[in-house]
Every structure is written in structure tokens, then in C-alpha cells.
DRENLO-854643 format. One record per residue (C-alpha): residue in three letters; x, z, y. Coordinates in nm, 2 decimals, padded with zeros to 4 digits, always signed. Each point is the difference from the previous one (the first is absolute). Layout:
! DRENLO-854643
residuo;c1;c3;c2
ala;X;Z;Y
...
This chain:
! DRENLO-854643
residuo;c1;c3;c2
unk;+02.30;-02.39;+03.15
unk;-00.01;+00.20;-00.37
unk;-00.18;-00.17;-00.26
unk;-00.27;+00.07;-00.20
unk;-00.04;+00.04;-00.34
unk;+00.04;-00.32;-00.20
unk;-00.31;-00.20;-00.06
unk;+00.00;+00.04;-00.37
unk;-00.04;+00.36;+00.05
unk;-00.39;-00.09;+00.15
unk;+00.00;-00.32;-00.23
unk;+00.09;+00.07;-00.39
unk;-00.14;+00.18;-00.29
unk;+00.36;+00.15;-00.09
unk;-00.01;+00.17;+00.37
unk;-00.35;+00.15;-00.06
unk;+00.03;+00.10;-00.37
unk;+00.32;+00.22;+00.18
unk;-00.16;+00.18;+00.25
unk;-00.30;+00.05;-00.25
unk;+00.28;+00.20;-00.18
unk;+00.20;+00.12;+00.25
unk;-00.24;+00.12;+00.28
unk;-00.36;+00.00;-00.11
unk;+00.07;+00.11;-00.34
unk;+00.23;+00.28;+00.19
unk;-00.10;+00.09;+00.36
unk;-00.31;+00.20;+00.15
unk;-00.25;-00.25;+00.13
unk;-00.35;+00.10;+00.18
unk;-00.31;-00.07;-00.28
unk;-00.24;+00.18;+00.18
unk;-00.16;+00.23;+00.22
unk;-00.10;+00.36;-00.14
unk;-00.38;-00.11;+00.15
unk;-00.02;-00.19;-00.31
unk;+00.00;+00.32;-00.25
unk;-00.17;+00.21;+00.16
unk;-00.18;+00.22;-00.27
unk;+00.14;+00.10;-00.29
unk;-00.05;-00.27;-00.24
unk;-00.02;-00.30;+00.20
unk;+00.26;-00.23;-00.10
unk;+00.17;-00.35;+00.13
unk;+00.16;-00.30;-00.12
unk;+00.32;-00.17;+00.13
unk;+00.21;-00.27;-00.15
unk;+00.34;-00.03;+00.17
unk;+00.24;-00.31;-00.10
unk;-00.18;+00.01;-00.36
unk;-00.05;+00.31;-00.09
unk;-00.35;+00.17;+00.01
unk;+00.00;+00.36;+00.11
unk;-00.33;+00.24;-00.02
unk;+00.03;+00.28;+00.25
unk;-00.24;+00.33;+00.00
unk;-00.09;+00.30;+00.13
unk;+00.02;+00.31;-00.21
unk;-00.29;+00.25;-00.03
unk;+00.33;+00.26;+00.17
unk;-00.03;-00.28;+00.29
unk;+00.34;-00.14;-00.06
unk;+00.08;-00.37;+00.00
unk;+00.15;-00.15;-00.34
unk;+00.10;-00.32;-00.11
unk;+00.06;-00.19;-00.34
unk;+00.04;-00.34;-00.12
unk;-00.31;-00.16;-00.09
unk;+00.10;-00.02;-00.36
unk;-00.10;+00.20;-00.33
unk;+00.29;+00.15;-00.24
unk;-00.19;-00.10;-00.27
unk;+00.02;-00.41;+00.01
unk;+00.03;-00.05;+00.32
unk;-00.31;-00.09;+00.13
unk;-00.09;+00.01;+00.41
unk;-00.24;+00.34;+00.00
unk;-00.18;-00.16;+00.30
unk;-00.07;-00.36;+00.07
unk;-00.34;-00.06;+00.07
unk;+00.08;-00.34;+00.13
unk;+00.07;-00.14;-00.34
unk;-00.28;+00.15;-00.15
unk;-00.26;-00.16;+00.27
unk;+00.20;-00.37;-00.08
unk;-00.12;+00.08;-00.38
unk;-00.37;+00.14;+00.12
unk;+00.05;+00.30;-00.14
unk;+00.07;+00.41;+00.02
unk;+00.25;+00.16;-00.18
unk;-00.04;+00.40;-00.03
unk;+00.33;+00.12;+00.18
unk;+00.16;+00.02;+00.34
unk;+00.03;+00.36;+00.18
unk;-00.37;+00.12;-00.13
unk;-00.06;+00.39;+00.20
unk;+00.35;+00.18;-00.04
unk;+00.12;-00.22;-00.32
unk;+00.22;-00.35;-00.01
unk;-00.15;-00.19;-00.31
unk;+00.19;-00.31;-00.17
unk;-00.34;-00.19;-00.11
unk;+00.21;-00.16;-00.25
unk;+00.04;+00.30;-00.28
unk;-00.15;+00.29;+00.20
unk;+00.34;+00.19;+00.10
unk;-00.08;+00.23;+00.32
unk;+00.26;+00.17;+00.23
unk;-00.11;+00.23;+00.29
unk;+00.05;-00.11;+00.37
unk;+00.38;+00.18;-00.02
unk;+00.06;-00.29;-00.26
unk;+00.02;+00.25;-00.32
unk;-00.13;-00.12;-00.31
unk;-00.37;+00.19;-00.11
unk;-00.07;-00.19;-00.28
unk;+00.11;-00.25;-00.26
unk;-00.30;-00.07;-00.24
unk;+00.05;-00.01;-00.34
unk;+00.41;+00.08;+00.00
unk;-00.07;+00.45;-00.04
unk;+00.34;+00.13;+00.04
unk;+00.22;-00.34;-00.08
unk;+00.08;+00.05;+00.35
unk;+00.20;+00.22;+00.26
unk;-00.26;-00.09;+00.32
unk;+00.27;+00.15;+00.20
unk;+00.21;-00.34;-00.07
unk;-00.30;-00.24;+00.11
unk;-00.11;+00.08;+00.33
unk;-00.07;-00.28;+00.23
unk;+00.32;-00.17;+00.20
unk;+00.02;+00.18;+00.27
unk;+00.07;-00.17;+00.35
unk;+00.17;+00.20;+00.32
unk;-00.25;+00.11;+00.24
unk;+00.06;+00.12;+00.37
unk;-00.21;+00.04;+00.32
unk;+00.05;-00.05;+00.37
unk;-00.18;-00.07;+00.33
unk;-00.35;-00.07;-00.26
unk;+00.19;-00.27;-00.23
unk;+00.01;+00.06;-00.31
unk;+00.39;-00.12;-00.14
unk;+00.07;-00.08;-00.36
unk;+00.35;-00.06;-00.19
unk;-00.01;-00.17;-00.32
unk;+00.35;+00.12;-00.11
unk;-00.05;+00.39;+00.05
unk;+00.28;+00.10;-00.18
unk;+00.24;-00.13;+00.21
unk;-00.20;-00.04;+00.34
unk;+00.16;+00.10;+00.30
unk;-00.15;+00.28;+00.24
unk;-00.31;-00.19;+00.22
unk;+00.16;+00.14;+00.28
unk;+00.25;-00.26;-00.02
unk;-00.27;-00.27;+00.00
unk;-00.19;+00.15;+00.29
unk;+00.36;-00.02;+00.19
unk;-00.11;+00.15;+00.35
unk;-00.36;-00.11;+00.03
unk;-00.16;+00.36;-00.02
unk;+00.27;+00.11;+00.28
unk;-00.16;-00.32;+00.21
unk;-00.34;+00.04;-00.07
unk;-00.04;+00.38;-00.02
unk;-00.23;+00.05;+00.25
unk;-00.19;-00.24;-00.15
unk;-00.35;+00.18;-00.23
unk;+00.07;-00.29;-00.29
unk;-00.12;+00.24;-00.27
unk;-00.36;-00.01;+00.22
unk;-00.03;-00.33;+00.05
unk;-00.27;-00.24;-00.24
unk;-00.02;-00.34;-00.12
unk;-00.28;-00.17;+00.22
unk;+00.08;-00.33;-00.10
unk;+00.17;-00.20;-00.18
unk;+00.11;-00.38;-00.03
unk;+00.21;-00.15;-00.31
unk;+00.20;-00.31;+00.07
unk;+00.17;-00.22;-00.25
unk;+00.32;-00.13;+00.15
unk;+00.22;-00.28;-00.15
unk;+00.31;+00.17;+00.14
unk;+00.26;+00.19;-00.16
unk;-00.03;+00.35;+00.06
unk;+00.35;+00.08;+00.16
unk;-00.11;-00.31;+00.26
unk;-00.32;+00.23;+00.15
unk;+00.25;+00.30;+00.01
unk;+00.22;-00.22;+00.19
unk;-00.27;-00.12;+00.20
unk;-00.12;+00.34;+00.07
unk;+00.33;+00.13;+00.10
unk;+00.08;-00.21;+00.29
unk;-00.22;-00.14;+00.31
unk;+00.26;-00.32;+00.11
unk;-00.30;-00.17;-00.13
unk;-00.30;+00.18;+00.15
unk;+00.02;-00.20;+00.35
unk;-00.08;-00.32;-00.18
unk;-00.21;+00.15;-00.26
unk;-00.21;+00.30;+00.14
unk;-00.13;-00.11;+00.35
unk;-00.29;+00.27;-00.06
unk;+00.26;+00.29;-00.09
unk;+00.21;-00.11;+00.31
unk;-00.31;+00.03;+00.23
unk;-00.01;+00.35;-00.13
unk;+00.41;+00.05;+00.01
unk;+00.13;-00.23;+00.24
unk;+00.36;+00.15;-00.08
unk;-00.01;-00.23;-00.35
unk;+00.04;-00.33;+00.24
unk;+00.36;+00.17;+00.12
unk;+00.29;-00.01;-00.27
unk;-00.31;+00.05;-00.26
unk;-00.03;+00.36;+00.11
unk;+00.37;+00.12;-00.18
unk;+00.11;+00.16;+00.37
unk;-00.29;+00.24;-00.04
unk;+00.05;+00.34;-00.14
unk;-00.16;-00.06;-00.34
unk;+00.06;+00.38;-00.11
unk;-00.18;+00.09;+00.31
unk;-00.30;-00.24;-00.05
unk;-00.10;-00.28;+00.12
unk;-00.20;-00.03;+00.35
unk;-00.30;-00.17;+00.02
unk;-00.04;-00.16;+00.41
unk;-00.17;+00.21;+00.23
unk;-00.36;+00.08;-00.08
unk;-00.01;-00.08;-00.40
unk;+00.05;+00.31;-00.30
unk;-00.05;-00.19;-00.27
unk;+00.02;-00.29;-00.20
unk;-00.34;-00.18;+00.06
unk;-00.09;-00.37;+00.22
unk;-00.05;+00.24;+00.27
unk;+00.29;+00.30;+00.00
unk;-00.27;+00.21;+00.01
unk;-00.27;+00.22;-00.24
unk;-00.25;+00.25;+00.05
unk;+00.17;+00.18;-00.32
unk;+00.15;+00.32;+00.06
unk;+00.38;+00.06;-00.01
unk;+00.16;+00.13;-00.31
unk;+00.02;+00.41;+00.06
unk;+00.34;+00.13;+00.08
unk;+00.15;-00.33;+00.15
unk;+00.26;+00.02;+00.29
unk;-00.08;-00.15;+00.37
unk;+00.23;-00.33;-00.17
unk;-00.17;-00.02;-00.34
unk;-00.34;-00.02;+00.20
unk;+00.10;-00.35;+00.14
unk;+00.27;-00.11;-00.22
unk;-00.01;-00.17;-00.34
unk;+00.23;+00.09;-00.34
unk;+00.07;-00.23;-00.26
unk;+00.15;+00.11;-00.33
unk;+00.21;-00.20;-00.29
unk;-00.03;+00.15;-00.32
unk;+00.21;-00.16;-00.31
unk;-00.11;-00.15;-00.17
unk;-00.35;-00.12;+00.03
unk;-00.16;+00.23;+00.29
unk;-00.02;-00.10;+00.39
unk;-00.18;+00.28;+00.22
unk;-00.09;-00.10;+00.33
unk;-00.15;+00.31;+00.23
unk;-00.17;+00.00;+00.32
unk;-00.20;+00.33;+00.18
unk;-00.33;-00.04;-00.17
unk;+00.12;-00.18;-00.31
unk;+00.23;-00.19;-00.26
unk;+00.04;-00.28;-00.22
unk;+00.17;+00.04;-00.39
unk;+00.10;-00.27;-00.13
unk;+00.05;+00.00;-00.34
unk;+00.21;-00.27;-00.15
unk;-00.06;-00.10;-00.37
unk;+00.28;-00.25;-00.09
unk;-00.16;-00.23;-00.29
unk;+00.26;-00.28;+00.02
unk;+00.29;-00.11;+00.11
unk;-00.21;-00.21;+00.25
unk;-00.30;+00.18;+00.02
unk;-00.13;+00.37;+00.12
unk;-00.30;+00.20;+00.05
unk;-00.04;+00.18;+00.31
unk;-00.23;+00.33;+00.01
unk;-00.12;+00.06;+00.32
unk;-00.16;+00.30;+00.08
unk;-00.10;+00.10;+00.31
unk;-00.01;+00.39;+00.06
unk;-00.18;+00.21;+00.25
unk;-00.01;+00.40;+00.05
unk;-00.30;+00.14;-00.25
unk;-00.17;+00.16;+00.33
unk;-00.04;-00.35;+00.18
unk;-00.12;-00.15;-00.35
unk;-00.26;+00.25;-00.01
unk;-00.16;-00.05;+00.30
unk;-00.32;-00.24;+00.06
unk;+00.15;-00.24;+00.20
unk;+00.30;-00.06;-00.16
unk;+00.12;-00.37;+00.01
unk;+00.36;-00.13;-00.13
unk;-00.06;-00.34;+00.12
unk;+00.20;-00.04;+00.30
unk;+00.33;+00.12;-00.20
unk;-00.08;-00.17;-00.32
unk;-00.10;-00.38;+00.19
unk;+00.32;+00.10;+00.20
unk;+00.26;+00.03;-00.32
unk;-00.17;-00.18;-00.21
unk;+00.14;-00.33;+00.24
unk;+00.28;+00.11;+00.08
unk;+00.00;+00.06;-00.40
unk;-00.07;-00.37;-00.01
unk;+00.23;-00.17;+00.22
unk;+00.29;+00.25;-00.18
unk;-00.10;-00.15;-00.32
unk;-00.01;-00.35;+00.07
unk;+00.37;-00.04;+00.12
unk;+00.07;+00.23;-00.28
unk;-00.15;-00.32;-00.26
unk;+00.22;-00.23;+00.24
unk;+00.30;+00.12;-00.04
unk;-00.06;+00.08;-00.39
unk;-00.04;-00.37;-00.03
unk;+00.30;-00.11;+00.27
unk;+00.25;+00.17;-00.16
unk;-00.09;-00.19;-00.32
unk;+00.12;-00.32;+00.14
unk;+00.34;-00.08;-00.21
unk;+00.18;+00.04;+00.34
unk;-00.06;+00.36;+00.04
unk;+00.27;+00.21;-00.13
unk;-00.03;+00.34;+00.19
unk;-00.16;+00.06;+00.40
unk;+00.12;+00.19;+00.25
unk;-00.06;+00.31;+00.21
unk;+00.00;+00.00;+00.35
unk;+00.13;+00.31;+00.23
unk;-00.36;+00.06;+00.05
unk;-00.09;-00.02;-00.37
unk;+00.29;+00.32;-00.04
unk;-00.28;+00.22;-00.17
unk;-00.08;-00.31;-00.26
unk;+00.35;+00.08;-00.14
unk;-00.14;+00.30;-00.16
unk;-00.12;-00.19;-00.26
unk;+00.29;-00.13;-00.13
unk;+00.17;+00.34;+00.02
unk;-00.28;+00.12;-00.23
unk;+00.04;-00.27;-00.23
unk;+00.36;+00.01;-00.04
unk;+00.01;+00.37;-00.08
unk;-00.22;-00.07;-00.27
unk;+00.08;-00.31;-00.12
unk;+00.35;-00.06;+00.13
């Protein structure tokens, strides 16, 4: 058997403060879906590993994104949060189609130009004081950021093969019904793991075994994963019953129809899709023992719109599945902190779990 990465790489603050560098600091992750912005001028907040990015939509429609910082001193241009812990409201933020520092009244326009510098005239070239600007890409509805643009690789080398996989698939059309945040005391590359491999799910997943009775034999890795995998006969979709009265996604084959695709995304997204739905997860690493799972829960627009529309069976579905996943996850966090516990290992069924450590190691070394 191979083995795993060594537990101080899911235990110690030197191991996180270098992938903070080395991948979040560097790589494409999923912030977002484009839903979010959806006029011009709407704005969102994310804070990735420490750093607090505001992303916008442009009055041209186009999605920017800048570090939530002024050039003048350095103050955060939004942070409502801290202003309701001091029971006030500070006049700045994104106000209409303007960025305003509250602190001395600098502005900058949605692109992240400087407008204004009160009181300065021409002591300045605005040219040199735009906003930091942060890498921005789209795909399949998510919205991608890079905080190192200058030297960020193309995002089709993130998105490896998913858009070949899940062409078919109308992700730009699908909606945020739902979603469920949970708050993990795992380290991040442990739910990738976890994610990555179903050795586990026979012992862990009764519910998703009903549904894919495949899982209980050699965790499923004899299936044709690129193909999809096949729910037993009767059941489309991830729900207690196999079965919905939603519609199938438009322009699915005869396979897609019954089968279910599961996407791992480095760093921080997992994308699970069935025929009438998917699950994003969105991972948030906030510690080296801790991390923040976005779930959202997405459905076509058309079957949101109409009057009967209920998410319930998929979303009570994942969302235990969700919390048997997490729960070994916080086991094993805490196991591998006994002062026994050097490294684990990877079973032949656990093959795709090895991925990690590939991506690690080209990173980190």
C-alpha cells in the first residue's frame, strides 16, 4: 500500500502557512457563482486563507475583482461586520457604481481606477492607485478568482477535463435553491480525500448505497467513473427515493439520464451532478484543523420558477450524506493527532485519493 501524506501536513501551522502561499495564494479556486452579481453593481465579499476580496459587476456587465483594501492607508473599503460590532455606519462600501474608503473619502470605480482623492488636486498620478486587482475567470456559472494575477496560470489548467465530462451538462442555467453552511473541524485536504474515494462509503453511506448498490463492491472503483456512475434500476437521482418529479436537464444522453457525475476541483470545489440537479461544495480552509463548507444546492432556472417547486428531497438527501462525510472527516482529524500517527495509508481502492498528494507535491514539493 502507498502512503499518504504525513500527518503534519493536516496537523501544523508551518504546513498550512505553506499551502496558504503556495496554492491559495497562487491557484484558481471557485468563490462564487455568477448568480450572485447579477446586475451591474451588485457586489460580494469573500475572504480566502486571510485575505478579504470584494468582487463586482461592472455597469459593461463584466465581473472584477480587487482586494478589499484602500491605497491610501489601507483601510478594508467594505466591512460592515465591524461596523455593526461598534453600533455604527460608516459612509463607504460600493455606494451605486463607486467603491468608497469611509476612512478619508478616496473612491475608485467598479474597474478598480481611482476617481477621486479629496483634498490631494494633482499630488497624484491616479493611474498608479487603482485598486489591487485579483484574477477573474468564469466557467460552468462559478465565478473563479486568482489572487496572484500576474503570474496565474491559464484556468483551463485548473478546470483539467471537467467541461469535456460535464458538457452536456446546462451549468451556466442552473440556480442556487438552497444552501447549507457547515463548519467542519477537518483539514481541508482530509474532505478532498474523503470526497475522492468511496472504500469508505459501504460503512458510512447506507442511504447512498440504497440508491447505488455498486458502492458496497470494491467501493465502486471497478465502475467506469468517466462514464458516470449508475444508480440501480428504477432511481435518476440522488434523493431517499432515486426518484423526482423534476424534469431532466435538457440535452442529456440516454446514460446521463440515469447516471450520476461527480467532479474534484483543486483546490476547494467538489461538484456532484445528477439529471435534475447538483451539489457545490465550496471549501473555505480557515485552519489547519478547521474548514467551512458552502453548500449550495442548484437546480435549472425553469424548474425554480415554477409553483410547485420543492428542493427538499435532494437537499434532506445530501445534506446527510453531507453529515455522515463530515463526521468521519472530524475523526480522523483528531486520530491522526495521536503521537503514534506518522503518515496513513492508501488502499488499491483509495487509488484516486493519491491525487492529492500529487497536487501537493507539485506545489509544495
Amino acid at each position: 500500500m502507498e502512503r499518504s501524506l504525513p500527518s503534519a501536513s493536516y496537523q501544523t501551522d508551518a504546513a498550512w502557512q505553506a499551502e496558504r502561499a503556495a496554492i491559495f495564494a497562487r491557484e484558481w479556486f471557485c468563490a462564487a457563482r455568477a448568480e450572485d452579481l447579477a446586475e451591474p453593481g451588485s457586489h460580494a465579499l469573500v475572504e480566502v486563507t486571510g485575505e478579504s476580496i470584494l468582487i463586482v459587476r461592472t455597469r459593461e456587465g463584466d465581473i472584477r475583482a480587487h482586494y478589499n483594501v484602500c491605497r491610501h492607508r489601507g483601510a478594508r473599503l467594505c466591512d460592515a461586520g465591524n461596523d455593526a460590532k461598534w453600533r455604527v455606519e460608516l459612509n463607504g462600501g460600493v455606494i451605486g457604481n463607486v467603491i468608497r474608503c469611509p476612512y478619508h473619502g478616496w473612491s475608485y470605480g467598479l474597474d478598480g481606477a481611482l476617481l477621486a482623492a479629496p483634498n490631494l488636486g494633482g499630488e497624484i498620478d491616479k493611474a498608479e492607485f487603482s485598486l489591487h486587482p485579483v484574477g477573474v475567470a468564469e466557467w460552468g456559472g462559478f465565478v473563479w478568482l486568482n489572487l496572484t494575477p500576474e503570474t496565474a496560470p491559464d484556468i483551463a489548467l485548473a478546470l483539467h477535463d471537467a467541461p469535456r465530462r460535464l458538457g452536456n451538462y446546462p451549468l451556466e442555467d442552473l440556480r442556487t435553491a438552497c444552501t447549507i453552511e457547515y463548519d467542519v473541524r477537518a483539514n481541508w485536504k482530509l474532505i478532498l480525500e474523503n470526497y475522492n474515494e468511496c472504500y469508505h462509503c459501504a460503512g458510512v453511506h447506507p442511504e447512498l448505497c440504497e440508491i447505488v448498490p455498486e458502492f458496497r463492491t470494491d467501493g465502486g472503483m471497478h465502475l467506469d467513473w468517466e462514464a458516470g456512475i449508475p444508480h440501480r434500476e428504477g432511481a435518476t437521482t440522488y434523493t431517499a427515493s432515486g426518484t423526482t418529479a423534476r424534469a431532466f436537464f435538457p440535452g442529456l444522453t440516454e446514460e446521463e439520464q440515469v447516471r450520476h457525475k461527480g467532479e474534484l476541483i483543486y483546490p476547494n470545489l467538489m461538484f456532484s451532478v445528477s439529471s435534475d440537479h447538483a451539489a457545490a461544495f465550496i471549501l473555505w480552509p480557515e485552519a489547519v484543523d478547521r474548514t467551512r463548507i458552502e453548500c449550495r444546492f442548484l437546480f435549472h432556472k425553469d424548474e425554480i420558477a415554477q409553483a410547485d417547486f420543492d428542493p427538499s428531497d435532494a437537499v434532506e438527501f445530501w445534506d446527510l450524506v453531507n453529515r455522515q462525510d463530515w463526521a468521519v472527516c472530524e475523526r480522523v482529524q483528531r486520530g491522526m493527532s495521536a503521537r503514534v500517527h506518522e503518515h496513513g495509508y492508501y488502499s488499491p481502492l483509495e487509488d484516486y485519493s493519491l491525487d492529492i498528494r500529487r497536487y501537493i507535491s507539485d506545489r509544495l514539493g
